[in-house]
PDB file of N, H, CA, C and O in Angstrom:
ATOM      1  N   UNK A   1     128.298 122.293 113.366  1.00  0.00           N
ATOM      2  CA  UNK A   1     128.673 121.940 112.010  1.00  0.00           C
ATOM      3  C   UNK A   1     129.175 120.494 111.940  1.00  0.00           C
ATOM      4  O   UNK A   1     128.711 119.735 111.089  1.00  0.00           O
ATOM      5  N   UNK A   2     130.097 120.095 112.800  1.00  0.00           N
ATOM      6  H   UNK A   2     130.474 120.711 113.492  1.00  0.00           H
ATOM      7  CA  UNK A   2     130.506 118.985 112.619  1.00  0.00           C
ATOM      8  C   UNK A   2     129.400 117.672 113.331  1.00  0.00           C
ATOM      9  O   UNK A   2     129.513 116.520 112.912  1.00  0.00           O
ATOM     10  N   UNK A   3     128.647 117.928 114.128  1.00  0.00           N
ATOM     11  H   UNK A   3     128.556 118.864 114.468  1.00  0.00           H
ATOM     12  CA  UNK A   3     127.523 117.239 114.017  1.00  0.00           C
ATOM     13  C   UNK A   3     126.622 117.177 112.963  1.00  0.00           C
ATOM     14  O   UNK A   3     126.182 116.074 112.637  1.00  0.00           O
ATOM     15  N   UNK A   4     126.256 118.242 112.344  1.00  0.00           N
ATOM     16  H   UNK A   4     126.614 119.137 112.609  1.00  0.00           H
ATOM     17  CA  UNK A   4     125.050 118.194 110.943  1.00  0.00           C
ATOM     18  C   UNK A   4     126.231 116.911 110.203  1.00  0.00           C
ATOM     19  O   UNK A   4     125.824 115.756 110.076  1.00  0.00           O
ATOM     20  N   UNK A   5     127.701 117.304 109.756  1.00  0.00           N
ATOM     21  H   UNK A   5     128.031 118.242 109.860  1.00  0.00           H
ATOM     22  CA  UNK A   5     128.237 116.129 108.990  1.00  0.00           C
ATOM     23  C   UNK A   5     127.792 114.937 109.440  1.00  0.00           C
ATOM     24  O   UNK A   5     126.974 114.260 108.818  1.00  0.00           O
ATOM     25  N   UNK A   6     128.320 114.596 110.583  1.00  0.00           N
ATOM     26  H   UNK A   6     128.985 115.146 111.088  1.00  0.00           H
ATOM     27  CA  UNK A   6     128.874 113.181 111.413  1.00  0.00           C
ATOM     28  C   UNK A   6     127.073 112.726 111.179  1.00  0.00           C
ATOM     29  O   UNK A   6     126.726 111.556 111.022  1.00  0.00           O
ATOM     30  N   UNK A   7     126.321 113.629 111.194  1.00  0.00           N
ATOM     31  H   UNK A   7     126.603 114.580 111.321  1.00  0.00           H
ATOM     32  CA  UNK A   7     124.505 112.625 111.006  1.00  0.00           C
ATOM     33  C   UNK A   7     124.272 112.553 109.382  1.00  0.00           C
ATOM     34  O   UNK A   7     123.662 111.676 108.769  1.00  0.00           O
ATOM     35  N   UNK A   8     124.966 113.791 108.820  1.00  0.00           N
ATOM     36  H   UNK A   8     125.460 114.503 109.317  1.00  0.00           H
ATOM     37  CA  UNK A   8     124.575 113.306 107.403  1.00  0.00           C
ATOM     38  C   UNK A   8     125.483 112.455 106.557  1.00  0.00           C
ATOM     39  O   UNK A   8     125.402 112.080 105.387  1.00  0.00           O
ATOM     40  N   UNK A   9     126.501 112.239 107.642  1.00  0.00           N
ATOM     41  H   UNK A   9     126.567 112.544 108.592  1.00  0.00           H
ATOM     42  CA  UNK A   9     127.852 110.862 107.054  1.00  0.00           C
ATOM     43  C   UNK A   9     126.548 109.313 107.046  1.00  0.00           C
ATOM     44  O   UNK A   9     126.116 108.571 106.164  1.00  0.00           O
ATOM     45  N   UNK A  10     126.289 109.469 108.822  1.00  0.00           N
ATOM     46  H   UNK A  10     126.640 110.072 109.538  1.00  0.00           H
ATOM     47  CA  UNK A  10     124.998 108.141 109.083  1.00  0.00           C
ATOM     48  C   UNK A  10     123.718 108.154 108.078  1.00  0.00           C
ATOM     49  O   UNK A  10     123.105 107.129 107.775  1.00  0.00           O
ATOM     50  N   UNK A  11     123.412 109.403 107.622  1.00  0.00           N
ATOM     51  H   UNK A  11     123.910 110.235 107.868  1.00  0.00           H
ATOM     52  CA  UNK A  11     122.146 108.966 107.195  1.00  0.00           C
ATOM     53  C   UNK A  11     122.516 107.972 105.586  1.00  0.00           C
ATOM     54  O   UNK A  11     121.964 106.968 105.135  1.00  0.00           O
ATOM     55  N   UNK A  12     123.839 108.919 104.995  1.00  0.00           N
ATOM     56  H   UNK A  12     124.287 109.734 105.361  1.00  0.00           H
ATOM     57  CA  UNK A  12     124.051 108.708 103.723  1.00  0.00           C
ATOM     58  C   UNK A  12     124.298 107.096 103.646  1.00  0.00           C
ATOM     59  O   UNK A  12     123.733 106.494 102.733  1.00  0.00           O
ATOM     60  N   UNK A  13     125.214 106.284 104.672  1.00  0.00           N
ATOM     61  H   UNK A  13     125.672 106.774 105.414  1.00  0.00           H
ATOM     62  CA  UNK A  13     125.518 105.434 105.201  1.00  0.00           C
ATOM     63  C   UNK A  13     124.287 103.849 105.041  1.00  0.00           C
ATOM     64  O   UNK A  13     124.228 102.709 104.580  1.00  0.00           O
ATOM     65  N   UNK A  14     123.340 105.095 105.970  1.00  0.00           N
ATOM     66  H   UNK A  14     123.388 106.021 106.344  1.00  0.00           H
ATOM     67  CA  UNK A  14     122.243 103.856 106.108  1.00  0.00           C
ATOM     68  C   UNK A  14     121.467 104.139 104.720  1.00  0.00           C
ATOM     69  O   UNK A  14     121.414 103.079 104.096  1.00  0.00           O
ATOM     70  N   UNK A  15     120.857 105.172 104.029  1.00  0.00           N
ATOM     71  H   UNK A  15     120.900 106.033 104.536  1.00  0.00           H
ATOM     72  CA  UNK A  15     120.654 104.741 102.839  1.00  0.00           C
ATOM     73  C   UNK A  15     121.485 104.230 101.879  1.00  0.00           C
ATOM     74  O   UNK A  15     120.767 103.582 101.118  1.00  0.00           O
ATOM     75  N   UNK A  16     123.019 104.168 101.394  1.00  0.00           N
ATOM     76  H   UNK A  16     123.602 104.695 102.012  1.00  0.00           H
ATOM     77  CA  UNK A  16     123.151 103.362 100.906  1.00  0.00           C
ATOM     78  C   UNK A  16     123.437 102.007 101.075  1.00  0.00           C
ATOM     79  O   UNK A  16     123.869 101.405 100.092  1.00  0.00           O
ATOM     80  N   UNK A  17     123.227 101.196 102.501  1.00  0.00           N
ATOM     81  H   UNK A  17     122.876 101.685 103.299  1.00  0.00           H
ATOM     82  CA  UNK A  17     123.186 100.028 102.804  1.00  0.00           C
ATOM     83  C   UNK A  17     121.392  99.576 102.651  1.00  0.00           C
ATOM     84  O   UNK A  17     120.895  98.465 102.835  1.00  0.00           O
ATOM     85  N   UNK A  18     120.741 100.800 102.278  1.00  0.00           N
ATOM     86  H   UNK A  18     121.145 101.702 102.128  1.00  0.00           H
ATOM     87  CA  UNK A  18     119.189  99.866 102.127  1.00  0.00           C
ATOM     88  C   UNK A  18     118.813 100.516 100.755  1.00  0.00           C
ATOM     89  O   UNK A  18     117.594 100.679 100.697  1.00  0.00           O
ATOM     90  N   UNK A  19     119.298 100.830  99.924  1.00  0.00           N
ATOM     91  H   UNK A  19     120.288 100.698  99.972  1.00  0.00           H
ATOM     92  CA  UNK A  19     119.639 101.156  98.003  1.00  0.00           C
ATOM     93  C   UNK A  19     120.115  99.917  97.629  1.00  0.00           C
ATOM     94  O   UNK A  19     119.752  99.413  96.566  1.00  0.00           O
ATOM     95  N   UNK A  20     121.127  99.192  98.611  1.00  0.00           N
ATOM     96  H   UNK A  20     121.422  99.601  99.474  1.00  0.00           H
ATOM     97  CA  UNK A  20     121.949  98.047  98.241  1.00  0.00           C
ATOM     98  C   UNK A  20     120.640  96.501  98.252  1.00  0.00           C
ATOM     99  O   UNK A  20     120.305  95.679  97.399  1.00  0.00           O
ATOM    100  N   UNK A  21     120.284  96.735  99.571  1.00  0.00           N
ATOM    101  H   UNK A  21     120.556  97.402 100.264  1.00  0.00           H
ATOM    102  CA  UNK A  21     119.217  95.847  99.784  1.00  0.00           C
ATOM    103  C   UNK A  21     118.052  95.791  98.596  1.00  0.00           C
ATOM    104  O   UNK A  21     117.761  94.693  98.122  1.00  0.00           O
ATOM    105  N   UNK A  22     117.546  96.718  98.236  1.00  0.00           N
ATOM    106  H   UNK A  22     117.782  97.610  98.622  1.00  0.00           H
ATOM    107  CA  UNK A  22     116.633  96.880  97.132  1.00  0.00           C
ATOM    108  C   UNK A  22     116.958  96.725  96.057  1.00  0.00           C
ATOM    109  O   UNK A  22     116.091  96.289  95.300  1.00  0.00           O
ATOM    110  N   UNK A  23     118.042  96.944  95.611  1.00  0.00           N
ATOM    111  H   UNK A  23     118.746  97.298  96.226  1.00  0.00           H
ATOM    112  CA  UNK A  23     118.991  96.410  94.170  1.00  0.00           C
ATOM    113  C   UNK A  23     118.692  94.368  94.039  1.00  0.00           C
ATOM    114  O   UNK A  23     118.299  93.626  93.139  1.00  0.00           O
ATOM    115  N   UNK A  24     119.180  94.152  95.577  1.00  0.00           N
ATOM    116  H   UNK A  24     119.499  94.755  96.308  1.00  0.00           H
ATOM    117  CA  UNK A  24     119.586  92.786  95.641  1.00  0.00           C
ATOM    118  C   UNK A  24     117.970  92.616  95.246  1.00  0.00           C
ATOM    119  O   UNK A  24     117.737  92.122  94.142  1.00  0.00           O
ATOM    120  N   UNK A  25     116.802  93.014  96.124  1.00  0.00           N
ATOM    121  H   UNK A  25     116.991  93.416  97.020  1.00  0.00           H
ATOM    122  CA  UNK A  25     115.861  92.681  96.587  1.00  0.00           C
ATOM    123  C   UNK A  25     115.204  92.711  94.383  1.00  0.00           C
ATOM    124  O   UNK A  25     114.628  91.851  93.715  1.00  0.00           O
ATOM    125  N   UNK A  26     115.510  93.569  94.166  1.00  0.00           N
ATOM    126  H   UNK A  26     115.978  94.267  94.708  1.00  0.00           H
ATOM    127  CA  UNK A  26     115.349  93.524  92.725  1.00  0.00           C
ATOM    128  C   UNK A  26     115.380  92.219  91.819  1.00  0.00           C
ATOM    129  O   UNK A  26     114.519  91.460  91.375  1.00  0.00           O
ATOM    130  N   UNK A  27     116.947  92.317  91.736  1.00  0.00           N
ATOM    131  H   UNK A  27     117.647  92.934  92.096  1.00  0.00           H
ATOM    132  CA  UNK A  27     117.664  91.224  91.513  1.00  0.00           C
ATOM    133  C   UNK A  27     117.160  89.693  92.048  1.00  0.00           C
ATOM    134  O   UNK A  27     117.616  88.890  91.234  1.00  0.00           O
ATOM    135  N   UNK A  28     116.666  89.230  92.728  1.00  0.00           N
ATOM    136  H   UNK A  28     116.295  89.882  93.389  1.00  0.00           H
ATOM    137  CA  UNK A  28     116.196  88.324  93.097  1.00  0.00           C
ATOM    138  C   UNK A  28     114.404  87.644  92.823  1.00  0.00           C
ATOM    139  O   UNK A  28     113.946  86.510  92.963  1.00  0.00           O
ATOM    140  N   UNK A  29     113.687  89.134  92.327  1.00  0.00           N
ATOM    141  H   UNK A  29     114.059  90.056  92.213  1.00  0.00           H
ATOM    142  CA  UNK A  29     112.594  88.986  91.328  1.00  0.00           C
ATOM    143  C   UNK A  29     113.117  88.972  90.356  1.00  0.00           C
ATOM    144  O   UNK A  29     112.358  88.184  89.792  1.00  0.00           O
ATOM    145  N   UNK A  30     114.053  89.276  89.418  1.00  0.00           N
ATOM    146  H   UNK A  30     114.670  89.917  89.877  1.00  0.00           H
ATOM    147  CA  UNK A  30     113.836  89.091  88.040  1.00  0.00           C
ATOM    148  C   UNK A  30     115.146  87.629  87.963  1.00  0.00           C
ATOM    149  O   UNK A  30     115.759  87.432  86.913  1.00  0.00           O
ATOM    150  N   UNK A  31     115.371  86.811  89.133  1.00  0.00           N
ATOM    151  H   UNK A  31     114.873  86.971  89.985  1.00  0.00           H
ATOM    152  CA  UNK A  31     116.272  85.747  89.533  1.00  0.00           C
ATOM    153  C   UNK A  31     117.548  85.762  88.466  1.00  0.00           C
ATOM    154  O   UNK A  31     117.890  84.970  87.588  1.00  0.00           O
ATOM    155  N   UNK A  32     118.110  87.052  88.950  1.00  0.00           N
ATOM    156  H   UNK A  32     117.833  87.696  89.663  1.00  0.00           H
ATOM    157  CA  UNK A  32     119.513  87.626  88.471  1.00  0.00           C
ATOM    158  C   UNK A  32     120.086  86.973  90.381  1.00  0.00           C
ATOM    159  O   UNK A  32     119.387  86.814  91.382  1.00  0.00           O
ATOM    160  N   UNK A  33     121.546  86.764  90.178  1.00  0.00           N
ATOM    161  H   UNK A  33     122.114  86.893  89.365  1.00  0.00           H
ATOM    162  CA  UNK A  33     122.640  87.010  91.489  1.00  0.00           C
ATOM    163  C   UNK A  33     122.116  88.347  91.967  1.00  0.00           C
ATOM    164  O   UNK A  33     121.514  89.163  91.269  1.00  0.00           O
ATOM    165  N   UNK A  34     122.492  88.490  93.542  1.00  0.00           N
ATOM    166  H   UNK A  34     122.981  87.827  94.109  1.00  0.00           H
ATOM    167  CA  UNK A  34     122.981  89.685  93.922  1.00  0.00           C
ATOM    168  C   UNK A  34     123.966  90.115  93.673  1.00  0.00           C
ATOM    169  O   UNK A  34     124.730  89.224  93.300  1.00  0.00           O
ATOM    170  N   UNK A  35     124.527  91.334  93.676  1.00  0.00           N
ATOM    171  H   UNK A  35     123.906  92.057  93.980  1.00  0.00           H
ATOM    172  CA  UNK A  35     125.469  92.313  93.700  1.00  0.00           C
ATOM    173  C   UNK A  35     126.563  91.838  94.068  1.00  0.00           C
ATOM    174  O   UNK A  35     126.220  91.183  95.052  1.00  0.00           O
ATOM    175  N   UNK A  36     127.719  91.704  93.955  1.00  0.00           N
ATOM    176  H   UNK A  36     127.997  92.236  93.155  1.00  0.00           H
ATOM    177  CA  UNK A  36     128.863  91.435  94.674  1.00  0.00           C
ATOM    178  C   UNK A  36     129.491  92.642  95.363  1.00  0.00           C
ATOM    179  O   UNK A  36     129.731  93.746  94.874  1.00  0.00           O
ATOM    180  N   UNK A  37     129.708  92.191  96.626  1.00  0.00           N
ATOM    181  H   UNK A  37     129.512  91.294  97.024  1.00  0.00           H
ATOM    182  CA  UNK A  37     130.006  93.662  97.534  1.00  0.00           C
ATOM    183  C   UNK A  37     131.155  93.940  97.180  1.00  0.00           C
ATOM    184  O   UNK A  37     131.934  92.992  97.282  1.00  0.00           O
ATOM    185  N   UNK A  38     131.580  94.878  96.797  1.00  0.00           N
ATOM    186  H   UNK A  38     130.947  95.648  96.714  1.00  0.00           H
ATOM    187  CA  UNK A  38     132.943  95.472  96.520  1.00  0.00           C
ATOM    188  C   UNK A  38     133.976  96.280  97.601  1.00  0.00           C
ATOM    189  O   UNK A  38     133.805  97.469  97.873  1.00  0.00           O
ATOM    190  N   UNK A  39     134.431  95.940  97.840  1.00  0.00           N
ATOM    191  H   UNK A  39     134.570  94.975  97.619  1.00  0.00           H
ATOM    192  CA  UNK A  39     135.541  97.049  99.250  1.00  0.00           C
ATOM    193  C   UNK A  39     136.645  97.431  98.373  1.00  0.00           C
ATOM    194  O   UNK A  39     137.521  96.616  98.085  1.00  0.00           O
ATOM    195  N   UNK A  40     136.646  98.780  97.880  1.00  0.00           N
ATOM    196  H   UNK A  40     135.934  99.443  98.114  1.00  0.00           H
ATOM    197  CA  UNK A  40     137.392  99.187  96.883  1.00  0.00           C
ATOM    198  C   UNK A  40     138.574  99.556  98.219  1.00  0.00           C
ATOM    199  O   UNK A  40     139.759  99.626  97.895  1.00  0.00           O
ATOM    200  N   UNK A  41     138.326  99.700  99.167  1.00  0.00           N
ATOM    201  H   UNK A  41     137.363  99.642  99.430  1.00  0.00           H
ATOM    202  CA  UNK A  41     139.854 100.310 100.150  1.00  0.00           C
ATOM    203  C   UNK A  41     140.542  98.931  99.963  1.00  0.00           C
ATOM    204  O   UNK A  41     141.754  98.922  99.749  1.00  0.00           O
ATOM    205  N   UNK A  42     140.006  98.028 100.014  1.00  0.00           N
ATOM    206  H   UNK A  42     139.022  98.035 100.188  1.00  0.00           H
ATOM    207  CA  UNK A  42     140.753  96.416 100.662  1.00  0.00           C
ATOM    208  C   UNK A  42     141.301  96.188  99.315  1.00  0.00           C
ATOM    209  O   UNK A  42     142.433  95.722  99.442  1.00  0.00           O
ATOM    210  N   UNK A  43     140.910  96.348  97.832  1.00  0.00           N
ATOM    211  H   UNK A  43     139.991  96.726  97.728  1.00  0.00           H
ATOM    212  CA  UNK A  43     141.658  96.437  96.905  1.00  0.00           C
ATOM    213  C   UNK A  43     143.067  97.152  96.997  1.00  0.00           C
ATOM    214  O   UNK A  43     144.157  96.611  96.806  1.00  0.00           O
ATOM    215  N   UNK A  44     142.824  98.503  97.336  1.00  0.00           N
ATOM    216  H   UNK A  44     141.939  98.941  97.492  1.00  0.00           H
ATOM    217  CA  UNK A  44     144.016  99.618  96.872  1.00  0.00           C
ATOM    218  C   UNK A  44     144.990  99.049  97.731  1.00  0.00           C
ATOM    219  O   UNK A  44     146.139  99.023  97.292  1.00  0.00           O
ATOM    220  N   UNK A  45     144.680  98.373  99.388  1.00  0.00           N
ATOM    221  H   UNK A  45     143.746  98.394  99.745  1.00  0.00           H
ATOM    222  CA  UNK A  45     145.768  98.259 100.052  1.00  0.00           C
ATOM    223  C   UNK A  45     145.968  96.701 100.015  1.00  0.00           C
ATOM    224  O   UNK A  45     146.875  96.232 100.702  1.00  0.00           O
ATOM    225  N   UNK A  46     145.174  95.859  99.250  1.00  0.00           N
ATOM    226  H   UNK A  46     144.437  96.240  98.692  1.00  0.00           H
ATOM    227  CA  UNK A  46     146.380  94.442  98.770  1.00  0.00           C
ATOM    228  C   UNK A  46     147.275  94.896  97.860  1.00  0.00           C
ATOM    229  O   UNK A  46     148.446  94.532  97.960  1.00  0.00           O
ATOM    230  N   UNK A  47     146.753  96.018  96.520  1.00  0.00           N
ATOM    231  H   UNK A  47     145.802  96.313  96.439  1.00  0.00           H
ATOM    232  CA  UNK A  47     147.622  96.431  95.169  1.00  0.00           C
ATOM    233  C   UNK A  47     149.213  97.037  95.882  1.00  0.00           C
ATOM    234  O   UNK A  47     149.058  98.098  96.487  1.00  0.00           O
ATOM    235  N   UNK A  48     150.395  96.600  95.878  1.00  0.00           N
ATOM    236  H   UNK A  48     150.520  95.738  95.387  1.00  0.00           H
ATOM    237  CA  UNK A  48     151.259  97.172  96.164  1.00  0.00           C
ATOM    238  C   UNK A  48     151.674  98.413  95.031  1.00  0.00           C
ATOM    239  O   UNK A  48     151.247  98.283  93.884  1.00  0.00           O
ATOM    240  N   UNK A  49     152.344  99.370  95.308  1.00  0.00           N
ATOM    241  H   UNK A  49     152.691  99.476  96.240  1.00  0.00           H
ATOM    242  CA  UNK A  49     152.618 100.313  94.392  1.00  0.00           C
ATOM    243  C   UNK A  49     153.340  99.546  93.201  1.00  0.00           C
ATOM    244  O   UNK A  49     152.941  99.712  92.048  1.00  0.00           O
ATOM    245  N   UNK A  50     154.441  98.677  93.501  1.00  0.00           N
ATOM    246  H   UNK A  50     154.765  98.543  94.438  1.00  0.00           H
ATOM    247  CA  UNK A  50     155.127  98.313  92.327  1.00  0.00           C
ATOM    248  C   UNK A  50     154.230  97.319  90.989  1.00  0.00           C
ATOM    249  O   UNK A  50     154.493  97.132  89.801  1.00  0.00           O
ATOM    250  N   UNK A  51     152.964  96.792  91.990  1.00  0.00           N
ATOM    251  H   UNK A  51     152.750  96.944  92.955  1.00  0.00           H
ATOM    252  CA  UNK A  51     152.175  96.050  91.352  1.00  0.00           C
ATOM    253  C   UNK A  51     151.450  96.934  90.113  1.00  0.00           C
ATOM    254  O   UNK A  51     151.502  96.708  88.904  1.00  0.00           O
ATOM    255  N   UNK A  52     150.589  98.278  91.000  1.00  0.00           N
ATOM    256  H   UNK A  52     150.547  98.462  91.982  1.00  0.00           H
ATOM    257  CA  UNK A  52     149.477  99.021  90.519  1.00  0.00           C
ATOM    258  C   UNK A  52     150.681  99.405  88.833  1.00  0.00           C
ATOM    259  O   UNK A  52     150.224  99.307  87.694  1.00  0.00           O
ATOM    260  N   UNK A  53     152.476  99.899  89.193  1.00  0.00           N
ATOM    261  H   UNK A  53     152.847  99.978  90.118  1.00  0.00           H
ATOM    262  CA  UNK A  53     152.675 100.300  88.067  1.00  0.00           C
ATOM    263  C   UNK A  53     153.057  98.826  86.647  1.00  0.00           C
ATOM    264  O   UNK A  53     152.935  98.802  85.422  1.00  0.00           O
ATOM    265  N   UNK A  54     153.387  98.125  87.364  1.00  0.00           N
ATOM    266  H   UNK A  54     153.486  98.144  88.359  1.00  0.00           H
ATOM    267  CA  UNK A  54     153.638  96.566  86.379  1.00  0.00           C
ATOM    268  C   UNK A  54     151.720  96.441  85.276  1.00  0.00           C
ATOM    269  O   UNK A  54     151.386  96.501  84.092  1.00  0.00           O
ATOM    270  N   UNK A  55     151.189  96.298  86.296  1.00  0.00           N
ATOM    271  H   UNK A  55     151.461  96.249  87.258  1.00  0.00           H
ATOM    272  CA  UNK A  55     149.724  96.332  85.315  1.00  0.00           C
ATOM    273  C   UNK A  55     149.140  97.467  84.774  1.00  0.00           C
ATOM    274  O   UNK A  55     148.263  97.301  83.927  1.00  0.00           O
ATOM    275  N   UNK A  56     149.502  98.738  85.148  1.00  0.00           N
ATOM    276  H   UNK A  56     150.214  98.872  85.837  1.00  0.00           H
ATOM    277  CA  UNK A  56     148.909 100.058  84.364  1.00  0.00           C
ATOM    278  C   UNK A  56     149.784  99.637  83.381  1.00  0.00           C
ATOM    279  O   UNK A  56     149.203  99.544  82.299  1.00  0.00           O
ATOM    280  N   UNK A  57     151.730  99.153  83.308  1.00  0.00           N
ATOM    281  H   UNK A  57     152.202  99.228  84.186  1.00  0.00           H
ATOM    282  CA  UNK A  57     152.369  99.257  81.852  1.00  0.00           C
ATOM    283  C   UNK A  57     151.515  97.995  81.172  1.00  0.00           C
ATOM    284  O   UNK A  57     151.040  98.199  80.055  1.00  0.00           O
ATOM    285  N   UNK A  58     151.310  96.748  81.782  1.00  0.00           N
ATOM    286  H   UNK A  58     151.696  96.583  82.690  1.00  0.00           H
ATOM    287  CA  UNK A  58     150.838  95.716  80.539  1.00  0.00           C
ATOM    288  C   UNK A  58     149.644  96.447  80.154  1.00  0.00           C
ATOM    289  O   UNK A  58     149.178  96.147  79.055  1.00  0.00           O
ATOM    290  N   UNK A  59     149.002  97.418  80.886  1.00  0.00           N
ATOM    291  H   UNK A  59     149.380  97.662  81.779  1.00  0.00           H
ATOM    292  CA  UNK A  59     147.192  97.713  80.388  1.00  0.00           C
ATOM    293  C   UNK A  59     147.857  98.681  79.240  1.00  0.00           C
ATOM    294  O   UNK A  59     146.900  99.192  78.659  1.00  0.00           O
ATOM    295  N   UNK A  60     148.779  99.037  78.803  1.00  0.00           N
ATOM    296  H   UNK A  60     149.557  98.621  79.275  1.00  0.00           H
ATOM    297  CA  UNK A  60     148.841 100.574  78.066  1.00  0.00           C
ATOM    298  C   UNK A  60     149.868 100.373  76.994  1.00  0.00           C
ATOM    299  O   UNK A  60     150.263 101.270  76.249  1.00  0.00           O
ATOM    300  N   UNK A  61     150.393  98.744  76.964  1.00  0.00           N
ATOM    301  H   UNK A  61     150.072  98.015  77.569  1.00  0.00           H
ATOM    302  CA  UNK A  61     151.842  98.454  76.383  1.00  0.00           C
ATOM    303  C   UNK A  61     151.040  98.074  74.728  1.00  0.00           C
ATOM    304  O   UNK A  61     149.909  97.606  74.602  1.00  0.00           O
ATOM    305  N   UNK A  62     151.970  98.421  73.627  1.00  0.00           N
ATOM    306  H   UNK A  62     152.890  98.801  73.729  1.00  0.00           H
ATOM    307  CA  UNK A  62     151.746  97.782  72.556  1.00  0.00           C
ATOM    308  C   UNK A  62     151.416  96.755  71.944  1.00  0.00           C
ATOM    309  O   UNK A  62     152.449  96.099  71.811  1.00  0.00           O
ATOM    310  N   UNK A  63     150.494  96.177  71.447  1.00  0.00           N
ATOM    311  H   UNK A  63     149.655  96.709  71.555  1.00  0.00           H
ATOM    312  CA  UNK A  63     150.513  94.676  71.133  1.00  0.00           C
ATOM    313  C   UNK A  63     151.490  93.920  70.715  1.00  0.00           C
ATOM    314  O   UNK A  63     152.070  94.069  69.640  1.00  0.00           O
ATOM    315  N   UNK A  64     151.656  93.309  71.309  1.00  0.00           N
ATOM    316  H   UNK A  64     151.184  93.188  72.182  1.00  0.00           H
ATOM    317  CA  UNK A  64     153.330  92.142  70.568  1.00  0.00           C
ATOM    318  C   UNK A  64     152.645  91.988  68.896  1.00  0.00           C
ATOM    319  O   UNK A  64     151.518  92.304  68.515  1.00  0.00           O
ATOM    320  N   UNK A  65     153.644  91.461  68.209  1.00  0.00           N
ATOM    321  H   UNK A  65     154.560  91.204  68.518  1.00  0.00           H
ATOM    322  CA  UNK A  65     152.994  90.948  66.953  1.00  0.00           C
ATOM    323  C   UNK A  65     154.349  90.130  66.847  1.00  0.00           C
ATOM    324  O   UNK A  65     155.567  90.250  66.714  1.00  0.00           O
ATOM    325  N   UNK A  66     153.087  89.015  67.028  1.00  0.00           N
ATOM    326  H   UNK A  66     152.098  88.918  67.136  1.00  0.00           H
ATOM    327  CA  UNK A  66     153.613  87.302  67.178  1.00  0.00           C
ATOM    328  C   UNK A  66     153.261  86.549  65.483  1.00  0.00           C
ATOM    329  O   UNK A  66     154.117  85.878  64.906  1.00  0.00           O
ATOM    330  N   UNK A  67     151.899  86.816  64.895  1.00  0.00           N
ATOM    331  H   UNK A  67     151.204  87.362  65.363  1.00  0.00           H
ATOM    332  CA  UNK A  67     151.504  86.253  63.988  1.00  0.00           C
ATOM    333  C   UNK A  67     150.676  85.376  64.531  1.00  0.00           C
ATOM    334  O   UNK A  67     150.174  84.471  63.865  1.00  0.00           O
ATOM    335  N   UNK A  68     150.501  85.509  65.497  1.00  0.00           N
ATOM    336  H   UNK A  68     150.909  86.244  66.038  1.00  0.00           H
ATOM    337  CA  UNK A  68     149.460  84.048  66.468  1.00  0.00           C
ATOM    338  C   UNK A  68     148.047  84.654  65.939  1.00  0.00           C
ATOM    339  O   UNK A  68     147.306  83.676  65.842  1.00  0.00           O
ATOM    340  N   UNK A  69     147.475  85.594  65.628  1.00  0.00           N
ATOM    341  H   UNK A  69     148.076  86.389  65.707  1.00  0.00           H
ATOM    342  CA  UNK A  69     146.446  86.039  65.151  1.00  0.00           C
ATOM    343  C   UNK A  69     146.161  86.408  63.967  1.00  0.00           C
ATOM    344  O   UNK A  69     144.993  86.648  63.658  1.00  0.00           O
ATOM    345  N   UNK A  70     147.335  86.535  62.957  1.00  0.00           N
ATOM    346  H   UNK A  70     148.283  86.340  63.208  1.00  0.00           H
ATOM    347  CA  UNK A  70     147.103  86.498  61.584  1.00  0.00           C
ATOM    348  C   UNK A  70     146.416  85.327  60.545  1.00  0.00           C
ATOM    349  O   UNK A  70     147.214  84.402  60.394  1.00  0.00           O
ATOM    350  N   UNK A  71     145.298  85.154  59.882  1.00  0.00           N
ATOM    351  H   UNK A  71     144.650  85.906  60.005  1.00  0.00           H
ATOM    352  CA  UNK A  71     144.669  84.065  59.233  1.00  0.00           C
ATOM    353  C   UNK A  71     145.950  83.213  58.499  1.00  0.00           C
ATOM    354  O   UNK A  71     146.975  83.800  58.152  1.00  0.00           O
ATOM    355  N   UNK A  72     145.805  82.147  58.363  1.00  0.00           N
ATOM    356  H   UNK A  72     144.973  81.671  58.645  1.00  0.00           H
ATOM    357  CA  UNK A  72     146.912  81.073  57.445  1.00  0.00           C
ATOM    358  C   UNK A  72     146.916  81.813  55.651  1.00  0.00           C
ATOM    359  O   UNK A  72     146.057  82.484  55.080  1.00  0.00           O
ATOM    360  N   UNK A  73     147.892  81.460  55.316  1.00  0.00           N
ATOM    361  H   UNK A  73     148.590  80.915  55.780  1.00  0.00           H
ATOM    362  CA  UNK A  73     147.471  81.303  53.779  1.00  0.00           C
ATOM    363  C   UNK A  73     146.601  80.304  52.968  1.00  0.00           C
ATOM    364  O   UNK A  73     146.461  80.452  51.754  1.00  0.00           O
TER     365      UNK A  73
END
């Protein structure tokens, strides 16, 4: 059992490192950028906890009302 995983961890692995290639490989006929590789782990562990909660409150906080966006008279 834990071999069938550990080969279907590799296979899943190597197809999505050559899904990635063909995206790019896409992307480069219709002369779009490639993909930007994302490492979502290397995110979570720069985000410190006190950070992740400071920006969930500005993402969820009320709009100030300054008048900076109201039209003139």
């Amino acid at each position: 059992m834990r071999e069938d995983n550990a080969q279907l961890r590799l296979d899943n692995s190597r197809l999505k490192a050559e899904n990635q290639q063909l995206r790019d490989e896409i992307a480069r006929l219709k002369n779009l950028p490639p993909r930007r590789r994302f490492d979502r782990l290397a995110w979570r562990r720069r985000q410190s906890p006190v950070t992740a909660i400071v920006r969930l409150a500005k993402r969820h906080a009320a709009p100030s009302v300054t008048g900076a966006g109201s039209p003139a008279p």
